[in-house]
Each structure stands twice: as structure tokens, then as C-alpha cells.
C-alpha positions as a Python dict, from the first residue, in 0.01 Angstrom:
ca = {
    (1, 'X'): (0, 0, 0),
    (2, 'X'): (151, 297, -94),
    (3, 'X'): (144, 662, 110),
    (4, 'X'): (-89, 816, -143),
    (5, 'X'): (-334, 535, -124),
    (6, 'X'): (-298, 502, 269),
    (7, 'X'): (-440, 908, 271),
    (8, 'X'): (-721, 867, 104),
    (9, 'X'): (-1062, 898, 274),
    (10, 'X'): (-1283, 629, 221),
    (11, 'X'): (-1495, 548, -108),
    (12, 'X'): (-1822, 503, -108),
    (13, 'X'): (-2001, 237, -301),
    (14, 'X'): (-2339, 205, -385),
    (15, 'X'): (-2398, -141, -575),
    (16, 'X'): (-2226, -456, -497),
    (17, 'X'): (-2312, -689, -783),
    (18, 'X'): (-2039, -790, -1005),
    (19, 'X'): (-1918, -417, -1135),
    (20, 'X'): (-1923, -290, -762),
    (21, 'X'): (-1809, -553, -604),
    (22, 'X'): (-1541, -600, -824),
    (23, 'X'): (-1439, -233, -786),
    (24, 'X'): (-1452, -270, -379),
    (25, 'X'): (-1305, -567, -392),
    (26, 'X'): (-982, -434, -601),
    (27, 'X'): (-990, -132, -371),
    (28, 'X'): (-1000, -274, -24),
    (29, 'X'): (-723, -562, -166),
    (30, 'X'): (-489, -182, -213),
    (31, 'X'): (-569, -118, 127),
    (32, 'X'): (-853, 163, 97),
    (33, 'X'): (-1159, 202, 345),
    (34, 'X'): (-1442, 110, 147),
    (35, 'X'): (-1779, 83, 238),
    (36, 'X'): (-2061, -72, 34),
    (37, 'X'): (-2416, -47, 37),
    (38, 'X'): (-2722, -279, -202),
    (39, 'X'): (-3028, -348, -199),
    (40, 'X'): (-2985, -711, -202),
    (41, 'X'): (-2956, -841, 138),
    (42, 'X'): (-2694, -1183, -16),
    (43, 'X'): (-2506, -890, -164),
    (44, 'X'): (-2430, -694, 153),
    (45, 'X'): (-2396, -1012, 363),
    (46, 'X'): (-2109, -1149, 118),
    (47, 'X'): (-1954, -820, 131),
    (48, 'X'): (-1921, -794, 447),
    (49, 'X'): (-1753, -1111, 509),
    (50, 'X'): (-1522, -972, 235),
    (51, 'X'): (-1408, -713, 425),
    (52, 'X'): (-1640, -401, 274),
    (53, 'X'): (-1788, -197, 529),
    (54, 'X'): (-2156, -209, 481),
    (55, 'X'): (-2380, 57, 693),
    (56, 'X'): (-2701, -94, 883),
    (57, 'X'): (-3036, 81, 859),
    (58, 'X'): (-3271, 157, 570),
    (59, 'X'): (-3201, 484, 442),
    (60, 'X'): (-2773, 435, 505),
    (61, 'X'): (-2665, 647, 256),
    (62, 'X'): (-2533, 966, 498),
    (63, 'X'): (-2362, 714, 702),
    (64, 'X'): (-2206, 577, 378),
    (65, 'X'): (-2100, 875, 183),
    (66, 'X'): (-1970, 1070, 555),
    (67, 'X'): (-1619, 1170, 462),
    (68, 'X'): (-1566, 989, 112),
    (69, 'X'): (-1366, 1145, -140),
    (70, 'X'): (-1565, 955, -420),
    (71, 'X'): (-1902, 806, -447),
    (72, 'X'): (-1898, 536, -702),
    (73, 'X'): (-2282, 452, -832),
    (74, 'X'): (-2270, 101, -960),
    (75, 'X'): (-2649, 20, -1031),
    (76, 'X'): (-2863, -108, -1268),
    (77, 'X'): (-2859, 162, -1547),
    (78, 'X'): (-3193, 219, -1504),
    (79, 'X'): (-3165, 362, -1156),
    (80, 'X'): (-2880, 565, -1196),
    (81, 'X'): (-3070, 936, -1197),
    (82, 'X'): (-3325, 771, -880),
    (83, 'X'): (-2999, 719, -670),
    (84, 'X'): (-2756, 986, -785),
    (85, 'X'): (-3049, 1191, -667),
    (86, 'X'): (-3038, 1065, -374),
    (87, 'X'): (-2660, 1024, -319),
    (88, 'X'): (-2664, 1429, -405),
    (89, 'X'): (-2910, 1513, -91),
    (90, 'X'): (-2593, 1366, 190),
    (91, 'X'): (-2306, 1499, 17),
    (92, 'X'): (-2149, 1829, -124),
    (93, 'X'): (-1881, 1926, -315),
    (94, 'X'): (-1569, 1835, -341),
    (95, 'X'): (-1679, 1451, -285),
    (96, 'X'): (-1739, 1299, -658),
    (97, 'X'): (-1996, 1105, -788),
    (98, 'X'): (-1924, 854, -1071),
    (99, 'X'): (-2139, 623, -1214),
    (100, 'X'): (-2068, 357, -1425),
    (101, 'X'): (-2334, 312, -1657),
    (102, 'X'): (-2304, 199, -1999),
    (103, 'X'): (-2454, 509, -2129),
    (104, 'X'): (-2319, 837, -2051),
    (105, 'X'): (-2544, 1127, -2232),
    (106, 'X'): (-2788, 1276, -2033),
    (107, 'X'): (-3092, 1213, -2191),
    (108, 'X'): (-3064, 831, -2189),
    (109, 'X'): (-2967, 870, -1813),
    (110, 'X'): (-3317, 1029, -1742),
    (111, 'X'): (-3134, 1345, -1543),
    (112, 'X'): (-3175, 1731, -1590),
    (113, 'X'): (-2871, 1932, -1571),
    (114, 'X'): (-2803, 2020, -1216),
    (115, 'X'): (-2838, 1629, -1180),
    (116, 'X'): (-2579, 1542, -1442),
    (117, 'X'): (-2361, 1813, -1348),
    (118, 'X'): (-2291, 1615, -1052),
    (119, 'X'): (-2277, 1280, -1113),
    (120, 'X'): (-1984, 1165, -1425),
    (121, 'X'): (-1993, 883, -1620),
    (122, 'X'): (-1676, 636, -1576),
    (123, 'X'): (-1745, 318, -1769),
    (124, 'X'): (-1520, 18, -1730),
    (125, 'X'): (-1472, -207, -2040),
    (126, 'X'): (-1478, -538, -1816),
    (127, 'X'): (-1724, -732, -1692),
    (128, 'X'): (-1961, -1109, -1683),
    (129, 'X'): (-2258, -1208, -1733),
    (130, 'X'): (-2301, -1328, -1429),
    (131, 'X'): (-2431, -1116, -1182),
    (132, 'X'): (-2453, -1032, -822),
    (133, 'X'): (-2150, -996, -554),
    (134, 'X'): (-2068, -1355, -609),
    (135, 'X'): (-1986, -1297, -916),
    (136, 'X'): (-1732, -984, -848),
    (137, 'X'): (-1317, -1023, -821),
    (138, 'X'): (-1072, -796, -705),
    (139, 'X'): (-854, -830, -1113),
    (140, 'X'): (-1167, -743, -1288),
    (141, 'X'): (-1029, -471, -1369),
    (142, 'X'): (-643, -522, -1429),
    (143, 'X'): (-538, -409, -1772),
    (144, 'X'): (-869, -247, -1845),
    (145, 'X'): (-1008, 61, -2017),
    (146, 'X'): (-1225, 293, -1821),
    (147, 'X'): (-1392, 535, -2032),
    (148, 'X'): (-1453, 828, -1846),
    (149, 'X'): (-1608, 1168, -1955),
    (150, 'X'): (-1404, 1486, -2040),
    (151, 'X'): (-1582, 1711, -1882),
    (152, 'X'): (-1396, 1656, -1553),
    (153, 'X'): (-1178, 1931, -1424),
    (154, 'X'): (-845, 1854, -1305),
    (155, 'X'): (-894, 1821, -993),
    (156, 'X'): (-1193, 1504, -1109),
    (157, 'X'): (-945, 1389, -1347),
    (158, 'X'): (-709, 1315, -1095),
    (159, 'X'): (-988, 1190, -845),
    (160, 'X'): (-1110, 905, -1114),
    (161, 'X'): (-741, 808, -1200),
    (162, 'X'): (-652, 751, -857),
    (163, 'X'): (-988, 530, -829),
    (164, 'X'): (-974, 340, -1155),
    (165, 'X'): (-580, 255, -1170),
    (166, 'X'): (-563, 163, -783),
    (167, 'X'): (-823, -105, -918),
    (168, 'X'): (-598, -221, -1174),
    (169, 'X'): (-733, -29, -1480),
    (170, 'X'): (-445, 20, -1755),
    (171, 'X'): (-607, 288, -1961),
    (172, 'X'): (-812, 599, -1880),
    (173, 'X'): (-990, 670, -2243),
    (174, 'X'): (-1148, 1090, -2185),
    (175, 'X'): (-1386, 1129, -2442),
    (176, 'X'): (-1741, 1342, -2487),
    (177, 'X'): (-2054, 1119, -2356),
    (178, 'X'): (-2180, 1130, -2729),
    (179, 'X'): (-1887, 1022, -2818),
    (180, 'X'): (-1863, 728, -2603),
    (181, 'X'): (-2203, 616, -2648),
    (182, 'X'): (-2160, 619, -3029),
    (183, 'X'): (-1841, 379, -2935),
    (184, 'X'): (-2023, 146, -2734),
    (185, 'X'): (-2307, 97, -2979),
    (186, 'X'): (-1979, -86, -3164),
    (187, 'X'): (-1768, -205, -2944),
    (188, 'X'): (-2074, -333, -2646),
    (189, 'X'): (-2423, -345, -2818),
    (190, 'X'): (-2308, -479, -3154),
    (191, 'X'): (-2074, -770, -2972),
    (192, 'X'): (-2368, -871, -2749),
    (193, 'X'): (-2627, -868, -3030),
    (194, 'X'): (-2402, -1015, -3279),
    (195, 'X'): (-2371, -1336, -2964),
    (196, 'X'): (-2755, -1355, -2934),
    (197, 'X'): (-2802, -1384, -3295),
    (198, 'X'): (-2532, -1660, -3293),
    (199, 'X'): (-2703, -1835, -3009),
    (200, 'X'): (-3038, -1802, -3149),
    (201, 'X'): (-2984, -1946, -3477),
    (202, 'X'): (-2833, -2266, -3316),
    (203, 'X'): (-3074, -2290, -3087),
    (204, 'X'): (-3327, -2262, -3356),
    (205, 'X'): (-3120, -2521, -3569),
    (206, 'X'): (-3218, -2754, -3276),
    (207, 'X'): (-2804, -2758, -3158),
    (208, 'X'): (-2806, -2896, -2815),
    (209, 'X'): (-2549, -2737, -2611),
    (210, 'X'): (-2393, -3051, -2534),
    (211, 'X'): (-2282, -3123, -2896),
    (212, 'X'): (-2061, -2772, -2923),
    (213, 'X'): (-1732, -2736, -2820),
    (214, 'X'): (-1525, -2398, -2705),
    (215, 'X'): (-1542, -2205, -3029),
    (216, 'X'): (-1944, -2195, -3004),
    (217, 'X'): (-1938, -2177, -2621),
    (218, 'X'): (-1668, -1868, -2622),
    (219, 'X'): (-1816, -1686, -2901),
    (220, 'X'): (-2223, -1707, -2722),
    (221, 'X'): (-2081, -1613, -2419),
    (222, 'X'): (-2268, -1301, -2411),
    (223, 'X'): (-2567, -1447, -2495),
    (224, 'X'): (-2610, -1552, -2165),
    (225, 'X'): (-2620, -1219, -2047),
    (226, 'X'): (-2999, -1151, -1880),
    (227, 'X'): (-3210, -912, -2072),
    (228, 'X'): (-3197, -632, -1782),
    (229, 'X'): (-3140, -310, -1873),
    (230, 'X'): (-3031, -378, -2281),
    (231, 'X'): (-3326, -263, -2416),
    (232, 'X'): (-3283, 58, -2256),
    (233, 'X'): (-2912, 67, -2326),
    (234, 'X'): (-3011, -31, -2736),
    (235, 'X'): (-3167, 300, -2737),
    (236, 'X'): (-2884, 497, -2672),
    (237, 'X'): (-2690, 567, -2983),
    (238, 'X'): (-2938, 398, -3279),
    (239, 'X'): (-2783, 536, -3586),
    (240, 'X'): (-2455, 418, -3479),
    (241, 'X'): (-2635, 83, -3390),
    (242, 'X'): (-2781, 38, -3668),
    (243, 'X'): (-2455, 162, -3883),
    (244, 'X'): (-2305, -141, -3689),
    (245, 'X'): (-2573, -384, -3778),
    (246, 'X'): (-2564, -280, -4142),
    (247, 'X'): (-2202, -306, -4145),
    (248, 'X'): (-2189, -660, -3992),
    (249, 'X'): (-2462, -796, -4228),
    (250, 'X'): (-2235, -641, -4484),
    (251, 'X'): (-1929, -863, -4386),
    (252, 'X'): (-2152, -1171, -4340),
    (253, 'X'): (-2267, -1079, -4703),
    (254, 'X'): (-1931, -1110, -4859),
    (255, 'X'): (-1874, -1429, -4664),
    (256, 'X'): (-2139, -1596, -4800),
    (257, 'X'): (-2064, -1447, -5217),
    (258, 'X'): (-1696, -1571, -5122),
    (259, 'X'): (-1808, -1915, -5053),
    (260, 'X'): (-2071, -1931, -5328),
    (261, 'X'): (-1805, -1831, -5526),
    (262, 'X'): (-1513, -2039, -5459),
    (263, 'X'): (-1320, -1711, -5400),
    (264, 'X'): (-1066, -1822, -5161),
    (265, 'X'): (-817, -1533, -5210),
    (266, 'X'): (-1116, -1250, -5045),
    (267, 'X'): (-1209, -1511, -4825),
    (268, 'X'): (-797, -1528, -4709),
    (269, 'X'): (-782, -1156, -4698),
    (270, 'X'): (-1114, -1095, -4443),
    (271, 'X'): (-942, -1383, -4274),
    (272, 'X'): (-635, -1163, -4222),
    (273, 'X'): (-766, -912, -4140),
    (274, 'X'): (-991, -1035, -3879),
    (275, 'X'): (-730, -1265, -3735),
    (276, 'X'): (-510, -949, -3705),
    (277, 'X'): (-739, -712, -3527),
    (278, 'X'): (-783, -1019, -3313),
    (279, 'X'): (-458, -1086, -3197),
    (280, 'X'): (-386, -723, -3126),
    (281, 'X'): (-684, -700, -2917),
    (282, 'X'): (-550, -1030, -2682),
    (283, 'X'): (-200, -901, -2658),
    (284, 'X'): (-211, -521, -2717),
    (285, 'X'): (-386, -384, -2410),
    (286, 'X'): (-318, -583, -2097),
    (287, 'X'): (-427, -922, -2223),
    (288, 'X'): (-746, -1094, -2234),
    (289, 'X'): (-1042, -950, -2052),
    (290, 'X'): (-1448, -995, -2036),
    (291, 'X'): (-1654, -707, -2176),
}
């Protein structure tokens, strides 16, 4: 634990399935005060025995947010604006509020302005589909990419560095909330689509499970993610979603006219290319993570 870490006040988080657990996990495993508050009863109780300092009562949120120097709001996306509301009513500046919703603009967060003044969107690329404390780990975020919004002064930008790279997180990406949620509607919504679709047309080819091996179990492994909050989080960039969609039905296009054709040299070449962007993606930013 270094000096710098051993000064900070305590963080305050509010959410402890997978994302905030994970995040208190990584935290308290640096040596940092955390304490941890959710709705779920298991989820407090397992947190606790983890070592996360989890307030009694029903309203708990002054006692958790007393002191903090950040209040991290890691709930479902649809609740964000309900409890950064809250969160807001205990605590003044200079204690920050992040989020980490997948979806940063304030429309699709449901806030007005004073509300989203407050409260800043830093979204960690890293994740499960499983859900719940149980399914948290303090290296869910080692070698990561946090994309966090630019419209943090200094003084925030430091705040969220010092939160996301204690947890392990290898890159900070600042970048407008439009611009991030035109990202994700690539890089998040077009991945987990693109694994239903996969797992729905073998499921409708009447493929048992039990007859696949890794490559079909690896590359449905979002599919498995509950519905939740994606319909809401579908919503938030469409052209670029769509864009995505058209593009990919594009590519699965020229699949299909390459092996109609026999054409083996474009067939190589998307190969290539593919198998390139690939490989950089395992070895290029910290190794393999979930998203």
C-alpha cells in the first residue's frame, strides 16, 4: 500500500453486484476504506464477510458517503438518476460522484442538468454475465479501459485516475458522452447482439449445447447475459447501432458471395484481417479481458 493510497478517505459504493463488487473488492485488496451499500440483502452479507464496510439501517446512505472522497454509483442503469439523486441530498462538493453506466449522455440517463452536473460517467470495459457480488473479483479490472467523460476538471481527473488505476485499470480513455455512447453501440451493443443472434440461430437449428465445443461456447458467451437493462441501453446511440448492424450484415454478405463463389483469395484476406485485429486485441492492451 503505498502513502498516497494510505491518505485517502474512504470510497463510497453504492452497488455490490459484479461491477461494484469488483471495484470494492480491487480497492480494499490496495488497502482503501471502502464501504458498500445494495439493496440485495446476499449482496451486503457477502460483502461484508469480504471485508467491505456495509452501513445498517434503511435509508444508510449519509452514514455511507460521511467523509468519502468519491461516491462510485454502480447500479442497474436504469436507476442511476433515482440514486444519484439521492446520493446528491448527503453529500457536497468536493466529494465525486461517478457512475458507471453503460450510457453516458444525459438524456438516456433520465437526469436534468443540475443532476448530471454532478454525477460523471466512468465506464469500465470489463465485466460477466453473471451477476450479483458472487460474481465480483478484485482483477476485474487489471489491464482495463475505463472510459470516463471529459468534462472533468483537473482536480476530477485526478480523483477518477486515482480510483480506476488503484483497481488495476491500464487505460483511462477521456472522451465526450456522445462520443462514447456512439463507441459502445460498436464495441458493447453490436458484440452482445451479434452473440444472441449466434445463439439463437443454433438454438433454432435444434443444436443442443452438449454437442458444441469452445469455439461456439466462447463466441455465445454473451448471450447468456440476462435481458436487464439492454433494451434501454439499445436505445442509446441507434444510428450508430444500426450503422453497426448494417455493417456486420455487410461482412456476413461477402462471406457468403466468397463461398458461393469459390473465392478463396477474399475469403484469405477478411481472414487476415480479422485474425489481425484479433490478436492485437489479446496481446495489445493488458491481455485478455471480459466485456
Amino acid at each position: 500500500m503505498t502513502s498516497s493510497t494510505a491518505s485517502r478517505r474512504p470510497v463510497a459504493i453504492v452497488g455490490l453486484g459484479c461491477i461494484g463488487g469488483s471495484l470494492a473488492r480491487a480497492l480494499v485488496a490496495q488497502g482503501v476504506e471502502v464501504r458498500g451499500w445494495s439493496t440485495s440483502t446476499s449482496d451486503r452479507e457477502l460483502a461484508a464477510a469480504a471485508g467491505i464496510a456495509v452501513p445498517g439501517g434503511a435509508a444508510p446512505f449519509a452514514a455511507l458517503c460521511d467523509g468519502a472522497t468519491s461516491v462510485v454509483l454502480a447500479v442497474p442503469f436504469a436507476r442511476i438518476a433515482e440514486v444519484a439523486r439521492a446520493v446528491i441530498e448527503v453529500v457536497q462538493p468536493p466529494t465525486r460522484i461517478f457512475h458507471v453506466g453503460g450510457l453516458q449522455q444525459r438524456q438516456a440517463l433520465g437526469m436534468d442538468e443540475s443532476l448530471w452536473n454532478r454525477a460523471v460517467g466512468t465506464h469500465p470495459l470489463a465485466g460477466s454475465h453473471d451477476h450479483g457480488f458472487g460474481a465480483s473479483r478484485a482483477n476485474m479490472f487489471v489491464g482495463a479501459t475505463v472510459c470516463v467523460e471529459d468534462r472533468l476538471d483537473a482536480r476530477g481527473r485526478r480523483a477518477a485516475d486515482w480510483l480506476w488505476r488503484t483497481a488495476g485499470a491500464h487505460r483511462l480513455d477521456y472522451r465526450t458522452a456522445s462520443d462514447h455512447d456512439r463507441l459502445m453501440a460498436w464495441v458493447s451493443h453490436l458484440p452482445q447482439l451479434t452473440a444472441l443472434a449466434l445463439a439463437h440461430t443454433l438454438a433454432a437449428a435444434n443444436i443442443v449445447p452438449a454437442a458444441t465445443g469452445s469455439g461456439a461456447r466462447d463466441t455465445t458467451r454473451l448471450a447468456a447475459t440476462p435481458l436487464g437493462a439492454w433494451p434501454a441501453l439499445l436505445k442509446g446511440a441507434p444510428d450508430e447501432l444500426r450503422a453497426a448492424l448494417g455493417q456486420l450484415e455487410a461482412t456476413l454478405a461477402q462471406l457468403s458471395v466468397a463461398l458461393d463463389t469459390h473465392d478463396d483469395q477474399r475469403l484469405a484476406a477478411m481472414w487476415e484481417r480479422a485474425m489481425n485485429w484479433r490478436r492485437e486485441a489479446a496481446g495489445g492492451n493488458g491481455g485478455e479481458r471480459r466485456a
